[in-house]
N, C-alpha and C positions, 0 to 999 in steps of 0.2 A: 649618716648611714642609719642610727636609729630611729628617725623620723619615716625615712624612706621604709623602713622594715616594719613601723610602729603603723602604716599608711596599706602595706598590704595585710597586717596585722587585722586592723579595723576593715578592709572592705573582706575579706573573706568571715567574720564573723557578721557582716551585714549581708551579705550573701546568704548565709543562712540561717539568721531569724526571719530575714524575707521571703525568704522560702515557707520555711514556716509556719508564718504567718498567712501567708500566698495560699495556704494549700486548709489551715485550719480553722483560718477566722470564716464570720461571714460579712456581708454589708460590704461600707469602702474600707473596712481594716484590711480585707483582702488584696483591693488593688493599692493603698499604702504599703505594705508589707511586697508586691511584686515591684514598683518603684522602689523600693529599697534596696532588694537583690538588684539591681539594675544599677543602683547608683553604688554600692556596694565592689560590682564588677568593674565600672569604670577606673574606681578609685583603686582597687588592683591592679588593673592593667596600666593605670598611672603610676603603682609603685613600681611594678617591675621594670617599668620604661627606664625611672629614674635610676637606677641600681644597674641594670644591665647595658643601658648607653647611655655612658655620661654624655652630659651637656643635649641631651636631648630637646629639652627646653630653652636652653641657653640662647639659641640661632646661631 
């Protein structure tokens, strides 16, 4: 469970330094930084999965 929490923990603060970043850098730090919020959300939406239905993964 603290992995699972430690996992939406880590993409919602990649979420927004990729923003962040997305929005302040210029060059490719920008589009690294909007790839991040992106990889960010998935890994979110990954915790929540895990947390809210179990064995989601399981098959």
């Amino acid at each position: 469970m603290v992995f699972r929490a430690f996992i939406i923990i880590c993409g919602i603060f990649l979420i927004g330094s990729g923003m962040w970043s997305a929005f302040t850098k210029k060059g490719p730090a920008d589009a690294i930084g909007a790839f991040l919020a992106l990889v960010g959300l998935m890994a979110t939406i990954v915790g929540i999965l895990m947390i809210c239905v179990p064995g989601f993964f399981g098959g």
